[in-house]
KOLTOR-869473 format. One record per residue (C-alpha): residue in one letter; x, y, z. Coordinates in steps of 0.5 Angstrom, whole numbers, plus 500, padded with zeros to 3 digits. Layout:
<recs>
AXYZ/...
</recs>
This chain:
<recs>
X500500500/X505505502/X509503495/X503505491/X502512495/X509513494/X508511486/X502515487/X506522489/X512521485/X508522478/X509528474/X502526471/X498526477/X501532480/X500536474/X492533474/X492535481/X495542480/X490543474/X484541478/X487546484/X487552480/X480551477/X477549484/X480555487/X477560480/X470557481/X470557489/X473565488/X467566482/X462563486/X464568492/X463574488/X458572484/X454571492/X455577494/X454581487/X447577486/X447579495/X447586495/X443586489/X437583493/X438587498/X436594493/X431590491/X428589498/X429596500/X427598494/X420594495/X420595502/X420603501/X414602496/X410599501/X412604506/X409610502/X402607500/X397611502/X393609508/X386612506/X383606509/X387606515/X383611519/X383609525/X389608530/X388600530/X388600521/X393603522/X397599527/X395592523/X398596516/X405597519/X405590522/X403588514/X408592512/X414589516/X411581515/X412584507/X419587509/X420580513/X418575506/X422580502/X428579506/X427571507/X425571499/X433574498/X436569503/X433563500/X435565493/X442566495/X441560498/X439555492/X443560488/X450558494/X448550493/X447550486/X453553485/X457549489/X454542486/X456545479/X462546481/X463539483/X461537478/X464541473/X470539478/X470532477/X470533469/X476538470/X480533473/X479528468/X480533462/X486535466/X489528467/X487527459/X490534458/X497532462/X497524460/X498527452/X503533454/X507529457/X507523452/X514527449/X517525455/X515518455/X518517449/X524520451/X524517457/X523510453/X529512448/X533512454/X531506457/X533502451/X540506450/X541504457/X539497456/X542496448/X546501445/X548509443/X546507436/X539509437/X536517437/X530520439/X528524433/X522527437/X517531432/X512537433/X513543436/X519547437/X518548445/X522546451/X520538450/X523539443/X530543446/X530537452/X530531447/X536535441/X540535447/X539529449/X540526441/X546531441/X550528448/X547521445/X552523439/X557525443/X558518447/X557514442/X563518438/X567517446/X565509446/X567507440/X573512440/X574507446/X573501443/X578502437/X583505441/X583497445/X582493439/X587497436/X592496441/X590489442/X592488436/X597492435/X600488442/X599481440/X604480434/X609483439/X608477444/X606472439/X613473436/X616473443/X613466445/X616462438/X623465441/X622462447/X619455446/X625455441/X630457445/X628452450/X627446445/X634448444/X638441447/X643446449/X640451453/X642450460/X639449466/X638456469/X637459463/X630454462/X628456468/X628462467/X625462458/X620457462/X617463467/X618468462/X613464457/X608463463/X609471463/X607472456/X601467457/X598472461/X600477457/X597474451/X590472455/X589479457/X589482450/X585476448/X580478454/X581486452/X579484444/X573480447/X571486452/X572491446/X567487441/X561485446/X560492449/X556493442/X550489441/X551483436/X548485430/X548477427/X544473432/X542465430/X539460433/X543457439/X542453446/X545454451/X545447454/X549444447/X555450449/X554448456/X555442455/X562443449/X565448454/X564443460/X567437456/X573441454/X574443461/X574437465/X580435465/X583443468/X578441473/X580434474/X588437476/X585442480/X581436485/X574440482/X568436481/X563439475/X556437476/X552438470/X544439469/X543441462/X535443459/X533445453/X535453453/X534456446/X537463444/X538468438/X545470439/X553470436/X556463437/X563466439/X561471444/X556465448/X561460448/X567466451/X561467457/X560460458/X568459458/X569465462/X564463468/X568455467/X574458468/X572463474/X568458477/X575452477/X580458479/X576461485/X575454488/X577450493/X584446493/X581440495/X574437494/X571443491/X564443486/X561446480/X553446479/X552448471/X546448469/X541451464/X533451463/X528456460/X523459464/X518466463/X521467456/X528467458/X533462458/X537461464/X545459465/X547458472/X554457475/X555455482/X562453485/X564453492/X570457495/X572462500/X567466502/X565472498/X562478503/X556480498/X557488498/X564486494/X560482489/X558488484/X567488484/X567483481/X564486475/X569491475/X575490470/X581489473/X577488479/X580481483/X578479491/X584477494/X579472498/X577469493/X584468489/X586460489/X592458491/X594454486/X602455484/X600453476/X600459472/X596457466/X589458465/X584456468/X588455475/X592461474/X591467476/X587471472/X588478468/X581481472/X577481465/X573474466/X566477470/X567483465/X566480459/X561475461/X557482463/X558485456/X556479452/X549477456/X548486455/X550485448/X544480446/X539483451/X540480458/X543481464/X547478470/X546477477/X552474482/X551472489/X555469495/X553462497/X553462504/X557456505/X562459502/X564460494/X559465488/X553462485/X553467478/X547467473/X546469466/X539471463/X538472456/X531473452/X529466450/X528464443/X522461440/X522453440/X519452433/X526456430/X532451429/X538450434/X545449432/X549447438/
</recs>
């Protein structure tokens, strides 16, 4: 009840009714105010006008002192009749008056809240647009038509700062893929240096030592521009969606990853149900693995679990995976979707450095959040109470009559 009054009183629309209905009682009650006192004093002219008449007959027949005692007791009862006669009839005037004005009233607010409804549907429809932008992407503008007003002005300068963050974000995303790339011919050169110079049968020792932690360097180098090129192509929506199940990529990225999960002492539990979407194969497939890999790096050395699984529900598909570990407080949960963002409580103290128990470049969650943003879903992380996070995906279901490649 209290978050309907609040609902109630937070509306522009309602307000606005309010004032219009306010401003036009407060003009009908002052009208009818002036016009009682104005149709007042006009009877009270009449009324004395009439009762001068009456006073100034001639009493003819009024000879003795007794007519003439029973015509002034006349005059007074007519002066008297006068007098009721006016207060009736501001009376019926007052209670006709009021009962017009409820009920034109009543009219008034209902006109108002048309009235308020179609001058506010600009600002629905800006606010609308910005849903959409905020859900999607900056692609999308208001180009409000009608009159050239402040509605108007608000909604140009909207597209204008729309235009403006579309040309910063994609300035952004250019400048990280171009890096990227420009990164990783650098890096692919060093790796094939030093796996060359560590077949080499005449390296020492010291110096294998140190090609080994060097290539495991460049790994991680390689891992993090791999994550920022993926991060920089699933912050825009996908433009080409086919048919998918989350359930097969699921199920492939849960084969391919039970062998690093089986080294790390993990057991993955899977419950896989038909879970149909319209998305980019690549992207989902990295979500998936990216969900995998956190779930095996964050776990418990020994005896740790991994639950995924897949179902389709209220036309959205769900994927959830849940995994055991340390204990996450849940104000650090919406960290974990920060880029470059790691818990020192949740980092595995594993000694391998290659993926997935290594130690991670911080991208993992952020690139899950950005691909589920790109194909219109969303995603909600908490932590299990015995320990470890449970992260699920939403995504808009697909119809089932449409074609699922797997």
């Amino acid at each position: 009840m209290s978050t309907l009054r609040r609902r109630w009183r937070s509306t522009i629309r309602v307000r606005l009714t309010l004032l219009y209905a306010s401003a036009f009682f407060v003009a009908g009650a002052a009208l009818v105010v002036m016009m009682y006192f104005i149709l007042g004093e006009a009877l009270d002219r009449q009324v004395t006008a009439r009762a001068g008449v009456t006073e100034h007959l001639p009493e003819t027949s009024a000879t003795t002192p007794a007519a003439q005692q029973s015509a002034h007791e006349a005059q007074d009862a007519l002066r008297a009749q006068f007098e009721q006669d006016r207060d009736d009839t501001l009376a019926t005037m007052l209670i006709a008056s009021l009962v017009a004005l409820g009920v034109v009233g009543v009219m008034a607010v209902g006109f108002g809240w048309l009235l308020a409804g179609r001058a506010l549907q600009p600002l629905h429809q800006i606010t609308a647009t910005a849903r959409r932008v905020a859900d999607r992407s900056l692609h999308e503008r208001i180009a409000l038509d009608g009159p050239d007003d402040e509605i108007k002005d608000l909604a140009d300068t909207f597209d204008a700062m729309l235009d403006r963050l579309d040309r910063s974000f994609d300035s952004q995303r250019r400048f990280v893929a171009n890096a990227s790339h420009e990164l990783r011919t650098p890096l692919t050169i060093n790796r094939t240096l030093l796996e060359v110079a560590l077949d080499n049968p005449d390296t020492d020792e010291p110096l294998r030592h140190l090609g080994r932690q060097l290539l495991a360097v460049n790994r991680r180098h390689e891992r993090l521009i791999d994550g920022l090129l993926t991060l920089a192509s699933s912050e825009q929506a996908s433009t080409e969606h086919t048919p998918l199940d989350l359930a097969e990529i699921a199920r492939h990225v849960v084969a391919e990853s039970a062998d690093a999960a089986r080294a790390a002492h993990i057991e993955i539990r899977a419950d896989l149900r038909p879970a149909p979407v319209r998305g980019d194969p690549v992207l989902l497939e990295r979500l998936v693995q990216n969900l995998l890999d956190n779930a095996v790096r964050y776990n418990l050395q020994e005896h740790g679990t991994i639950a995924v699984t897949t179902s389709t529900e209220a036309h959205g598909a769900y994927l959830t995976v849940e995994n055991t570990g340390p204990r996450i407080r849940p104000r650090e949960v919406a960290g974990l979707f920060e880029p470059f963002r790691r818990l020192p409580s949740t980092e595995r103290l594993a000694d391998a450095t290659d993926a997935p128990t290594g130690r991670g470049a911080g991208l993992g969650l952020s690139i899950v959040r950005s691909v589920a943003h790109a194909h219109g879903g969303d995603v909600h992380a908490c932590p299990r109470d015995d320990g470890g996070l449970t992260v699920q995906v939403r995504l808009p279901a697909a119809p089932h009559s449409a074609p699922i490649h797997g």
